[in-house]
N, C-alpha and C positions, 0 to 999 in steps of 0.2 A: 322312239319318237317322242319328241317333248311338244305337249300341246296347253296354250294359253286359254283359258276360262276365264272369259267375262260378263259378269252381270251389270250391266251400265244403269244406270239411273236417271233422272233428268237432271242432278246436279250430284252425282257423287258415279262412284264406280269400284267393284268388288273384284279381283282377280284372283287366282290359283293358277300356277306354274306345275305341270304333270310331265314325269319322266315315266313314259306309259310301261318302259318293259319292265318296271313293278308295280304300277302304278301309285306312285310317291308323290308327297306335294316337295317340290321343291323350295318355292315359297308363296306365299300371301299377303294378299295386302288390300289398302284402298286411299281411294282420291276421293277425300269430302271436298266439299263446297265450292263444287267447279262451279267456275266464273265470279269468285271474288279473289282478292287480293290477300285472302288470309288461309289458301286453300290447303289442306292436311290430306299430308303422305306419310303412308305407315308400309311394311314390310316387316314380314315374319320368317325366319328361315330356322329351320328346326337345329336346334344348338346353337347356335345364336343371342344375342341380344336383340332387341326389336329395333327398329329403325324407326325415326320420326321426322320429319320435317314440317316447316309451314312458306311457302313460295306461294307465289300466284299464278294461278291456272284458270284460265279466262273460258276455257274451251274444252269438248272430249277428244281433239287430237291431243292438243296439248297434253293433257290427262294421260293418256295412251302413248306418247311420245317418252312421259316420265316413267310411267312404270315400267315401260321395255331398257331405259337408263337404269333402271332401279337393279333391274334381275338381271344386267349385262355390266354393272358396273366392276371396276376391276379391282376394287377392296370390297364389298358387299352383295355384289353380287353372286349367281349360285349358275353362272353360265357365263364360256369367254366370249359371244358374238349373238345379238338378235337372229343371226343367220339359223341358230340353232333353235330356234321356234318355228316348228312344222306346219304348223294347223291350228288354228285359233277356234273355239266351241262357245256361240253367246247362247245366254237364255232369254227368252221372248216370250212374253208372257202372252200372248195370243194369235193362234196360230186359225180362230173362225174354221169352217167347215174344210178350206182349203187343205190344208197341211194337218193330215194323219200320220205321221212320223218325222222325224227329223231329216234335214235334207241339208245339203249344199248349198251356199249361195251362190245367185246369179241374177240377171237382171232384173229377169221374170220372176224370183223370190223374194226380191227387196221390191217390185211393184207390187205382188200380194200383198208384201207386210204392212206398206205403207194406205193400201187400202182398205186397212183390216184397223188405222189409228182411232176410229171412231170406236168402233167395240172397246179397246182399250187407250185414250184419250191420254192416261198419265204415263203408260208405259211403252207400248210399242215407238212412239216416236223416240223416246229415250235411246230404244233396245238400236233401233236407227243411226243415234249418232252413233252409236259402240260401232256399227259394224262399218261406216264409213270413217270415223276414226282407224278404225284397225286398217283399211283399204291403203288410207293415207301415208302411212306410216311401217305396211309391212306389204307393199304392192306385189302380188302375186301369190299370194301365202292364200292356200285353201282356207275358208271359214263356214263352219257349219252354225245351221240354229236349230236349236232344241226347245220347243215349243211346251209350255204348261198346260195348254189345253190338247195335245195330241194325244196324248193316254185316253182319255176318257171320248174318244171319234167312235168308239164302239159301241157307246150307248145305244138302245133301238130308240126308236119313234116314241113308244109309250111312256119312256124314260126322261128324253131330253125335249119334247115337245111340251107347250105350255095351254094352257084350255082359255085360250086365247082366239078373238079372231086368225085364223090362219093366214090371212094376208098381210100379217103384221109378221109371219114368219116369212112368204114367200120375197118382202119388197126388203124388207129391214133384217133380216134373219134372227129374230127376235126366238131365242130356244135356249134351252140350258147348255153351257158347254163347260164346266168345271174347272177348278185350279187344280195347283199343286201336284199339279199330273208326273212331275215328273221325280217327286217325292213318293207318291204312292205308287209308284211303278219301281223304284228301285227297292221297297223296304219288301215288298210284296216276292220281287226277286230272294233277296235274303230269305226272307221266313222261309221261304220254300227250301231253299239250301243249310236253314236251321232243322227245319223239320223232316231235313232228308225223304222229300215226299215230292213228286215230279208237281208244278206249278198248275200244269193242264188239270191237273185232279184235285184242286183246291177252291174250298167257299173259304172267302177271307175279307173280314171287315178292317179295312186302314184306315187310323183314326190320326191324324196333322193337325196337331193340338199345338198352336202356337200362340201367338198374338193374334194372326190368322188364324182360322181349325177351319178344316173339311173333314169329311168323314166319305168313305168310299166304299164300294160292294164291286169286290173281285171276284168271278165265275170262270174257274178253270184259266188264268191268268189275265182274262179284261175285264175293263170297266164298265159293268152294266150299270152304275150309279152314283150320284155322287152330290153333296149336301150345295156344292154351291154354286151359282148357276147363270146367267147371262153375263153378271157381275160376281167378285168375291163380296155381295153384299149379303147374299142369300146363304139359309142354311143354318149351321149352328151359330150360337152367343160367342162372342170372340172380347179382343180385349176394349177395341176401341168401337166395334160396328154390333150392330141389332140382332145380325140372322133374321133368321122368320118372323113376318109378324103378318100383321092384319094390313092389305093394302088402303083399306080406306082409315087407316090412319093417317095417311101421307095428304090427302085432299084435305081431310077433318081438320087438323092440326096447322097445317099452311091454312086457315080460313080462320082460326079461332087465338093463335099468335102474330096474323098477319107474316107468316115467312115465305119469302121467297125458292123458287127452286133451288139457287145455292143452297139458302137456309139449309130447307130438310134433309139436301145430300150431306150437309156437313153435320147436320144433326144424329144420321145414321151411320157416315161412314167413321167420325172421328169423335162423336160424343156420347155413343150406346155404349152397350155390353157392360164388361165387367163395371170400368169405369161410373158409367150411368150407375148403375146398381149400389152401388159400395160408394159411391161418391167422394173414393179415396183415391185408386189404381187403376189401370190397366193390367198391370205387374201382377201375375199369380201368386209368385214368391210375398207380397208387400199385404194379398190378400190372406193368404196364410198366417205372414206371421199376426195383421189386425186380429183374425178368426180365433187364434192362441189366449190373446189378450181379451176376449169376451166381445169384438166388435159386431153388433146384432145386423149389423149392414154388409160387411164382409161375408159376416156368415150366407148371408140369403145370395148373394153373389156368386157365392159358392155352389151353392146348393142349386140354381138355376141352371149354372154352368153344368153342375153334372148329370141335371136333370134332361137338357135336352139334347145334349150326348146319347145321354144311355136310350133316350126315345129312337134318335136315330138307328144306335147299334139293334135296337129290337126291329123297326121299319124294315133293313135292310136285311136281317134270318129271315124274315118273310119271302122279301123278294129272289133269294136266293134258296128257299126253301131250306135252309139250314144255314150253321156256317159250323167249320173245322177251325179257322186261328182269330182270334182277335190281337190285331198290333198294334201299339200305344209308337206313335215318332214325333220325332221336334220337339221343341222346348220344353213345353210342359208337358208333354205325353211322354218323353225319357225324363225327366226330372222329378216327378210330382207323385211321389209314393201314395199319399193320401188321395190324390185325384182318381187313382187308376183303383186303388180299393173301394172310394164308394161307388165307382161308373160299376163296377163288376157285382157289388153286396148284392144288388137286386138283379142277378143275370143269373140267380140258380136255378132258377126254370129252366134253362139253358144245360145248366150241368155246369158253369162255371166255377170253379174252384180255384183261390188265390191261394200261393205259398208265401203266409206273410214275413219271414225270412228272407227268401229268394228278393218282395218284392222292395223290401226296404233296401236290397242293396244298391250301393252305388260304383257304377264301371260306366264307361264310355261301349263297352263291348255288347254285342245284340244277346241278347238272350232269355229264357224262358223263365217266366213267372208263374206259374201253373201250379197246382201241386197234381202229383202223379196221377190221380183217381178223376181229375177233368176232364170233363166230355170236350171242353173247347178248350183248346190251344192257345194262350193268353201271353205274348211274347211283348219285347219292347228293342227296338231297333231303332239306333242310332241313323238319323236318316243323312243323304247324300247326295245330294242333287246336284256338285261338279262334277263329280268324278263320275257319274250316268253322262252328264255334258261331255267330260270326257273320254268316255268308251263310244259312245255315239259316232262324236268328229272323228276319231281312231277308225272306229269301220268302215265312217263313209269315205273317207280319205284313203284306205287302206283299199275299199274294194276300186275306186275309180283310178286308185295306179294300176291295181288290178288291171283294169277293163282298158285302159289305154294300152297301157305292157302287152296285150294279148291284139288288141288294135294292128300294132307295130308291127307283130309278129307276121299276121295275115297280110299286109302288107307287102313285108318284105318277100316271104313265100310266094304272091302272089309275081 
Protein backbone atom coordinates (compact mmCIF):
# COMPACT_ATOMS: atom_id res chain seq x y z
CA UNK A 1 0.00 0.00 0.00
CA UNK A 2 1.55 3.42 -0.75
CA UNK A 3 0.10 6.04 1.62
CA UNK A 4 0.60 10.14 1.21
CA UNK A 5 1.63 12.13 4.45
CA UNK A 6 0.83 15.49 4.68
CA UNK A 7 1.54 18.26 6.95
CA UNK A 8 -0.28 21.46 5.55
CA UNK A 9 0.27 24.80 6.79
CA UNK A 10 -1.48 27.89 6.28
CA UNK A 11 0.66 28.92 3.44
CA UNK A 12 3.09 26.02 2.61
CA UNK A 13 2.68 22.11 2.74
CA UNK A 14 5.20 19.10 3.64
CA UNK A 15 4.57 15.63 2.03
CA UNK A 16 6.26 12.03 2.15
CA UNK A 17 5.19 9.33 -0.23
CA UNK A 18 5.36 5.65 1.80
CA UNK A 19 5.45 2.35 0.05
CA UNK A 20 4.32 0.70 3.39
CA UNK A 21 5.31 -2.96 2.62
CA UNK A 22 8.87 -1.72 3.64
CA UNK A 23 8.16 1.08 4.71
CA UNK A 24 10.23 3.43 2.28
CA UNK A 25 9.88 7.05 1.50
CA UNK A 26 9.44 7.08 -1.99
CA UNK A 27 9.63 10.75 -2.24
CA UNK A 28 9.36 14.27 -0.47
CA UNK A 29 8.85 17.33 -0.91
CA UNK A 30 6.91 20.83 -0.32
CA UNK A 31 4.83 23.88 -1.52
CA UNK A 32 6.18 27.06 -0.02
CA UNK A 33 4.25 30.26 -0.34
CA UNK A 34 0.84 29.03 -1.21
CA UNK A 35 -1.12 31.87 -2.60
CA UNK A 36 1.56 33.90 -4.31
CA UNK A 37 2.74 33.91 -7.66
CA UNK A 38 6.30 32.99 -6.79
CA UNK A 39 5.13 29.66 -5.10
CA UNK A 40 8.22 26.72 -4.61
CA UNK A 41 8.05 23.20 -5.49
CA UNK A 42 10.76 20.92 -4.38
CA UNK A 43 10.73 16.91 -4.47
CA UNK A 44 13.29 14.59 -3.26
CA UNK A 45 13.51 11.07 -4.45
CA UNK A 46 16.24 9.01 -3.21
CA UNK A 47 18.98 8.71 -6.02
CA UNK A 48 17.80 11.37 -7.64
CA UNK A 49 18.69 14.89 -8.19
CA UNK A 50 16.20 17.22 -6.48
CA UNK A 51 13.58 18.88 -8.30
CA UNK A 52 12.79 22.46 -8.09
CA UNK A 53 10.41 24.74 -9.51
CA UNK A 54 8.65 28.17 -8.83
CA UNK A 55 4.80 28.40 -10.51
CA UNK A 56 1.94 30.04 -8.82
CA UNK A 57 -0.22 28.27 -6.54
CA UNK A 58 -2.88 30.47 -5.23
CA UNK A 59 -4.45 27.67 -3.22
CA UNK A 60 -4.01 24.08 -1.13
CA UNK A 61 -5.92 22.17 -3.95
CA UNK A 62 -3.91 23.63 -6.13
CA UNK A 63 -0.82 22.84 -3.93
CA UNK A 64 -2.19 19.16 -3.67
CA UNK A 65 -3.13 18.87 -7.24
CA UNK A 66 0.88 19.70 -8.00
CA UNK A 67 2.32 17.45 -5.79
CA UNK A 68 0.11 14.35 -6.88
CA UNK A 69 1.58 15.74 -10.65
CA UNK A 70 4.94 15.75 -8.96
CA UNK A 71 5.10 12.00 -7.70
CA UNK A 72 2.92 10.65 -10.84
CA UNK A 73 4.90 12.41 -13.35
CA UNK A 74 6.12 10.33 -16.12
CA UNK A 75 9.94 11.54 -16.22
CA UNK A 76 10.18 12.20 -12.40
CA UNK A 77 8.07 10.77 -10.86
CA UNK A 78 8.40 7.52 -8.52
CA UNK A 79 4.61 6.05 -9.51
CA UNK A 80 2.67 5.44 -12.97
CA UNK A 81 -0.97 6.81 -11.75
CA UNK A 82 -2.37 8.85 -8.53
CA UNK A 83 -4.61 5.88 -8.64
CA UNK A 84 -1.68 4.20 -6.82
CA UNK A 85 -2.17 6.32 -3.65
CA UNK A 86 -4.29 4.43 -1.09
CA UNK A 87 -4.64 6.53 1.93
CA UNK A 88 -3.54 9.68 2.59
CA UNK A 89 -2.21 10.29 6.71
CA UNK A 90 -2.41 14.38 7.81
CA UNK A 91 -1.09 15.62 11.00
CA UNK A 92 -3.35 18.09 13.19
CA UNK A 93 -2.00 19.54 15.62
CA UNK A 94 -4.89 19.50 17.89
CA UNK A 95 -6.97 16.91 18.54
CA UNK A 96 -8.77 18.85 22.37
CA UNK A 97 -10.29 16.33 24.75
CA UNK A 98 -12.28 14.79 21.67
CA UNK A 99 -9.85 12.46 19.83
CA UNK A 100 -7.49 10.01 21.97
CA UNK A 101 -6.03 8.33 19.04
CA UNK A 102 -5.96 8.63 15.51
CA UNK A 103 -9.09 8.11 13.55
CA UNK A 104 -10.55 8.18 9.98
CA UNK A 105 -12.07 11.09 8.53
CA UNK A 106 -15.66 11.73 8.17
CA UNK A 107 -18.14 14.35 8.58
CA UNK A 108 -18.30 14.21 12.11
CA UNK A 109 -14.33 14.44 12.46
CA UNK A 110 -13.74 17.43 10.29
CA UNK A 111 -16.82 19.10 12.49
CA UNK A 112 -14.73 18.34 15.75
CA UNK A 113 -11.62 19.61 14.12
CA UNK A 114 -13.12 22.62 12.97
CA UNK A 115 -14.57 23.23 16.47
CA UNK A 116 -11.47 22.43 18.12
CA UNK A 117 -9.87 26.07 15.56
CA UNK A 118 -9.99 28.05 18.61
CA UNK A 119 -7.60 25.90 20.74
CA UNK A 120 -5.44 26.03 17.76
CA UNK A 121 -6.22 29.33 15.68
CA UNK A 122 -2.93 29.05 13.42
CA UNK A 123 -3.05 25.44 12.72
CA UNK A 124 -6.01 23.23 12.72
CA UNK A 125 -7.71 25.44 10.15
CA UNK A 126 -4.57 24.90 7.95
CA UNK A 127 -4.57 21.02 8.82
CA UNK A 128 -8.37 21.71 7.17
CA UNK A 129 -7.46 22.99 3.89
CA UNK A 130 -4.89 19.65 3.58
CA UNK A 131 -7.76 17.46 4.19
CA UNK A 132 -10.26 19.12 1.94
CA UNK A 133 -7.76 19.79 -0.60
CA UNK A 134 -6.87 15.96 -0.56
CA UNK A 135 -10.90 15.36 -0.83
CA UNK A 136 -10.89 17.61 -3.89
CA UNK A 137 -8.38 15.99 -5.82
CA UNK A 138 -8.24 12.26 -4.69
CA UNK A 139 -12.25 11.79 -4.14
CA UNK A 140 -12.83 8.58 -2.36
CA UNK A 141 -9.37 7.87 -1.19
CA UNK A 142 -9.56 6.99 2.69
CA UNK A 143 -7.68 9.84 4.84
CA UNK A 144 -6.81 9.55 8.34
CA UNK A 145 -5.55 12.36 11.12
CA UNK A 146 -3.07 11.81 13.41
CA UNK A 147 -3.43 14.14 16.15
CA UNK A 148 -0.31 15.91 18.37
CA UNK A 149 -2.25 16.18 21.24
CA UNK A 150 -3.63 12.32 21.32
CA UNK A 151 -0.54 10.68 23.02
CA UNK A 152 -0.68 12.67 25.97
CA UNK A 153 -5.20 11.94 26.61
CA UNK A 154 -3.81 9.98 29.40
CA UNK A 155 -2.70 12.39 31.63
CA UNK A 156 -4.77 12.12 35.06
CA UNK A 157 -6.70 15.21 36.50
CA UNK A 158 -3.73 16.15 38.70
CA UNK A 159 -1.50 16.38 35.64
CA UNK A 160 -3.24 18.23 32.94
CA UNK A 161 -5.74 20.26 35.16
CA UNK A 162 -4.67 23.98 36.06
CA UNK A 163 -5.29 25.57 39.92
CA UNK A 164 -7.47 27.73 38.03
CA UNK A 165 -11.06 28.59 38.54
CA UNK A 166 -12.65 25.18 37.29
CA UNK A 167 -15.26 26.77 35.37
CA UNK A 168 -12.83 28.19 33.01
CA UNK A 169 -12.14 24.37 32.58
CA UNK A 170 -15.72 23.24 32.29
CA UNK A 171 -17.13 26.32 29.63
CA UNK A 172 -13.54 27.00 27.71
CA UNK A 173 -11.65 23.73 28.35
CA UNK A 174 -8.88 25.64 29.51
CA UNK A 175 -6.16 22.40 30.82
CA UNK A 176 -3.01 21.13 29.73
CA UNK A 177 -3.00 19.10 26.70
CA UNK A 178 0.62 18.88 25.19
CA UNK A 179 2.46 18.62 21.76
CA UNK A 180 4.62 16.78 19.86
CA UNK A 181 2.61 13.69 20.90
CA UNK A 182 3.17 12.11 18.35
CA UNK A 183 7.18 12.58 18.39
CA UNK A 184 7.31 11.28 21.84
CA UNK A 185 5.13 8.27 21.16
CA UNK A 186 7.23 7.10 18.33
CA UNK A 187 10.82 7.48 19.84
CA UNK A 188 9.42 6.01 23.13
CA UNK A 189 8.43 3.00 20.76
CA UNK A 190 12.01 2.62 19.66
CA UNK A 191 13.81 2.88 22.92
CA UNK A 192 11.80 0.16 24.13
CA UNK A 193 12.82 -1.93 20.96
CA UNK A 194 16.62 -0.48 21.66
CA UNK A 195 16.50 -1.61 24.90
CA UNK A 196 15.04 -4.81 24.16
CA UNK A 197 12.75 -4.32 27.22
CA UNK A 198 8.76 -4.69 26.74
CA UNK A 199 7.35 -0.67 26.79
CA UNK A 200 4.61 -1.58 29.54
CA UNK A 201 7.64 -1.96 31.98
CA UNK A 202 9.42 1.39 31.33
CA UNK A 203 9.86 5.04 33.22
CA UNK A 204 11.03 7.01 30.35
CA UNK A 205 11.77 10.80 30.03
CA UNK A 206 11.36 12.03 26.19
CA UNK A 207 12.99 15.07 25.75
CA UNK A 208 11.92 17.10 21.80
CA UNK A 209 14.49 19.45 21.82
CA UNK A 210 13.93 21.40 18.76
CA UNK A 211 13.24 25.12 17.99
CA UNK A 212 10.18 23.74 19.77
CA UNK A 213 11.20 21.37 23.12
CA UNK A 214 8.77 19.51 25.16
CA UNK A 215 9.88 17.14 27.53
CA UNK A 216 7.63 14.19 28.60
CA UNK A 217 7.16 11.30 31.51
CA UNK A 218 6.39 7.98 30.10
CA UNK A 219 4.93 5.30 32.65
CA UNK A 220 4.77 1.81 31.37
CA UNK A 221 4.13 3.38 27.74
CA UNK A 222 1.75 6.73 28.51
CA UNK A 223 1.80 10.06 28.99
CA UNK A 224 1.46 11.01 32.52
CA UNK A 225 3.11 14.37 31.62
CA UNK A 226 4.28 16.56 29.73
CA UNK A 227 6.32 20.35 29.74
CA UNK A 228 3.79 21.93 27.41
CA UNK A 229 0.42 22.84 27.91
CA UNK A 230 -2.85 24.59 26.77
CA UNK A 231 -0.50 26.23 24.22
CA UNK A 232 3.24 25.08 22.87
CA UNK A 233 3.93 28.33 24.96
CA UNK A 234 4.42 26.71 28.19
CA UNK A 235 7.11 24.69 29.61
CA UNK A 236 10.72 24.61 28.58
CA UNK A 237 13.01 27.75 26.94
CA UNK A 238 12.81 27.12 23.21
CA UNK A 239 14.30 29.01 20.32
CA UNK A 240 11.92 31.77 19.64
CA UNK A 241 9.14 31.43 22.85
CA UNK A 242 9.64 31.93 26.85
CA UNK A 243 8.38 28.57 28.37
CA UNK A 244 7.52 29.12 32.13
CA UNK A 245 7.61 32.19 33.56
CA UNK A 246 5.66 34.35 36.11
CA UNK A 247 2.09 35.01 34.85
CA UNK A 248 1.96 38.41 36.20
CA UNK A 249 4.49 39.28 33.95
CA UNK A 250 2.06 39.38 31.09
CA UNK A 251 -0.35 42.20 32.94
CA UNK A 252 2.85 44.12 34.55
CA UNK A 253 4.67 44.38 31.24
CA UNK A 254 1.45 45.12 28.82
CA UNK A 255 0.90 48.27 31.59
CA UNK A 256 4.53 49.49 31.83
CA UNK A 257 5.34 49.25 27.68
CA UNK A 258 1.77 50.12 26.87
CA UNK A 259 1.46 46.66 24.70
CA UNK A 260 -1.27 45.22 23.43
CA UNK A 261 -2.54 41.66 23.59
CA UNK A 262 -0.93 41.01 20.18
CA UNK A 263 2.03 42.69 21.54
CA UNK A 264 2.91 40.28 24.46
CA UNK A 265 1.77 37.14 22.25
CA UNK A 266 4.27 38.01 19.83
CA UNK A 267 6.67 39.01 22.50
CA UNK A 268 6.59 35.42 24.02
CA UNK A 269 5.80 33.29 21.13
CA UNK A 270 8.44 34.88 18.44
CA UNK A 271 10.71 37.15 20.66
CA UNK A 272 11.74 35.03 23.99
CA UNK A 273 13.99 32.11 24.43
CA UNK A 274 17.26 31.46 23.13
CA UNK A 275 16.94 34.50 20.81
CA UNK A 276 15.89 36.96 23.71
CA UNK A 277 18.87 35.69 25.75
CA UNK A 278 21.73 35.71 23.44
CA UNK A 279 20.28 38.43 21.40
CA UNK A 280 22.07 36.78 18.38
CA UNK A 281 19.88 33.35 17.43
CA UNK A 282 17.42 31.16 17.81
CA UNK A 283 19.85 28.72 16.04
CA UNK A 284 21.47 26.36 18.67
CA UNK A 285 24.15 25.51 16.16
CA UNK A 286 24.96 29.75 15.79
CA UNK A 287 24.74 29.67 19.82
CA UNK A 288 27.52 27.24 19.98
CA UNK A 289 29.52 28.37 17.67
CA UNK A 290 29.11 32.53 19.44
CA UNK A 291 29.84 30.35 23.01
CA UNK A 292 33.34 28.98 21.16
CA UNK A 293 34.27 32.51 20.33
CA UNK A 294 33.91 33.79 24.06
CA UNK A 295 30.26 35.30 23.59
CA UNK A 296 29.17 35.95 27.37
CA UNK A 297 25.55 36.18 26.01
CA UNK A 298 25.49 33.03 24.10
CA UNK A 299 26.96 31.40 26.91
CA UNK A 300 24.18 32.37 29.56
CA UNK A 301 21.60 31.29 26.69
CA UNK A 302 23.06 28.20 26.87
CA UNK A 303 23.25 27.62 30.22
CA UNK A 304 19.47 28.65 30.74
CA UNK A 305 18.58 26.31 28.12
CA UNK A 306 20.15 23.43 29.96
CA UNK A 307 19.27 24.47 32.97
CA UNK A 308 15.60 24.17 32.79
CA UNK A 309 15.67 21.03 30.82
CA UNK A 310 17.62 19.40 33.36
CA UNK A 311 14.81 20.96 36.09
CA UNK A 312 12.26 19.31 34.14
CA UNK A 313 14.10 15.72 33.66
CA UNK A 314 14.59 15.80 37.76
CA UNK A 315 10.40 16.99 38.11
CA UNK A 316 9.45 14.40 36.17
CA UNK A 317 11.89 11.00 38.24
CA UNK A 318 9.83 12.23 40.82
CA UNK A 319 6.59 11.93 39.30
CA UNK A 320 7.29 8.71 37.95
CA UNK A 321 9.08 7.64 41.14
CA UNK A 322 12.24 6.79 39.06
CA UNK A 323 13.00 6.57 35.58
CA UNK A 324 14.97 3.56 33.49
CA UNK A 325 15.92 5.75 29.89
CA UNK A 326 16.45 9.25 29.24
CA UNK A 327 15.92 10.02 25.26
CA UNK A 328 17.39 13.02 23.69
CA UNK A 329 15.13 13.63 19.72
CA UNK A 330 14.92 16.35 17.11
CA UNK A 331 17.19 18.79 16.13
CA UNK A 332 19.07 19.62 18.85
CA UNK A 333 18.58 16.69 21.01
CA UNK A 334 20.11 14.30 18.07
CA UNK A 335 22.53 16.74 17.05
CA UNK A 336 23.95 18.70 20.04
CA UNK A 337 26.82 16.61 21.73
CA UNK A 338 27.61 19.36 24.11
CA UNK A 339 23.84 19.99 25.01
CA UNK A 340 23.16 16.44 26.01
CA UNK A 341 26.57 16.23 28.25
CA UNK A 342 25.84 19.23 30.26
CA UNK A 343 21.75 18.27 30.76
CA UNK A 344 23.26 14.76 32.04
CA UNK A 345 26.76 16.26 34.21
CA UNK A 346 24.49 17.20 37.02
CA UNK A 347 22.06 13.91 36.66
CA UNK A 348 24.59 11.78 38.92
CA UNK A 349 22.44 11.61 41.65
CA UNK A 350 20.45 9.72 39.28
CA UNK A 351 23.39 7.17 38.36
CA UNK A 352 23.72 8.95 35.08
CA UNK A 353 26.74 8.11 33.19
CA UNK A 354 27.69 9.55 29.71
CA UNK A 355 30.00 7.47 27.25
CA UNK A 356 31.86 10.48 25.94
CA UNK A 357 33.00 8.53 22.80
CA UNK A 358 29.61 6.93 22.14
CA UNK A 359 28.10 10.63 22.69
CA UNK A 360 30.17 12.63 20.27
CA UNK A 361 29.34 10.34 17.54
CA UNK A 362 27.61 11.31 14.64
CA UNK A 363 24.93 8.80 12.78
CA UNK A 364 21.34 9.29 11.79
CA UNK A 365 20.84 5.76 13.58
CA UNK A 366 19.12 5.58 17.32
CA UNK A 367 21.30 4.64 19.72
CA UNK A 368 22.90 4.37 23.28
CA UNK A 369 24.96 6.92 24.89
CA UNK A 370 25.28 5.53 28.22
CA UNK A 371 28.40 4.09 29.39
CA UNK A 372 27.94 0.38 30.67
CA UNK A 373 27.86 1.02 34.68
CA UNK A 374 24.60 3.67 34.32
CA UNK A 375 21.78 3.29 36.33
CA UNK A 376 19.76 5.28 33.62
CA UNK A 377 19.52 4.36 30.06
CA UNK A 378 20.60 7.69 28.12
CA UNK A 379 19.76 7.03 24.39
CA UNK A 380 19.23 9.35 21.34
CA UNK A 381 16.75 8.62 18.61
CA UNK A 382 16.20 10.00 15.59
CA UNK A 383 12.69 11.06 15.84
CA UNK A 384 9.68 10.28 13.00
CA UNK A 385 6.53 11.57 13.03
CA UNK A 386 5.45 10.53 9.11
CA UNK A 387 6.08 7.41 9.18
CA UNK A 388 3.98 6.97 12.83
CA UNK A 389 1.41 9.11 10.42
CA UNK A 390 2.10 6.38 8.32
CA UNK A 391 1.53 3.03 10.20
CA UNK A 392 -1.49 4.89 11.81
CA UNK A 393 -3.60 5.44 8.40
CA UNK A 394 -2.09 1.70 7.38
CA UNK A 395 -3.92 0.14 10.33
CA UNK A 396 -6.81 2.19 10.36
CA UNK A 397 -7.46 1.64 6.56
CA UNK A 398 -6.13 -1.87 6.86
CA UNK A 399 -8.61 -2.72 9.84
CA UNK A 400 -11.84 -1.04 8.14
CA UNK A 401 -11.41 -3.12 4.82
CA UNK A 402 -11.09 -5.59 7.50
CA UNK A 403 -14.49 -4.87 8.96
CA UNK A 404 -16.32 -4.25 5.74
CA UNK A 405 -14.72 -7.59 4.04
CA UNK A 406 -16.14 -9.51 7.10
CA UNK A 407 -19.52 -7.21 6.65
CA UNK A 408 -19.90 -8.71 3.04
CA UNK A 409 -19.25 -11.97 4.24
CA UNK A 410 -22.27 -12.02 6.86
CA UNK A 411 -24.20 -10.70 4.45
CA UNK A 412 -23.89 -12.93 1.88
CA UNK A 413 -24.11 -16.01 4.31
CA UNK A 414 -26.89 -14.58 5.59
Amino acid sequence: MKILVINAGSSSLKYQLYDMTAETVLASGSVERIGMETSIVTQAVPGRPDMREVSEILDHVTAVKRLLDMIAHPEYGVIESIAEVQAVGHRVVHGGEVFKQSVLVDETVKLEIRQLFDLAPLHNPAHMMGITAVETNLPGVPQAVVFDTAFHQTMPEVAYLYPIPKVLYRRHKIRRYGFHGTSHHYVSDQAAELLGRPLDELKMISCHIGNGASCTAIQHGVSVDTSMGLTPLEGLMMGTRSGDLDPAIVPFTMNKEDLTLSDVNSMLNKHSGLVAISGLSSDMREIEEAMAEGDRNARLAFDMYVYRLRKYIGAYTAVMDGVDALVFTAGIGENSSSLRAEVCKNLSYLGVKLDDAKNGMRTKKPREISAPDSRVRVLVIPTNEELLIARDTYKLVTEQASSLSGQREEGTDA
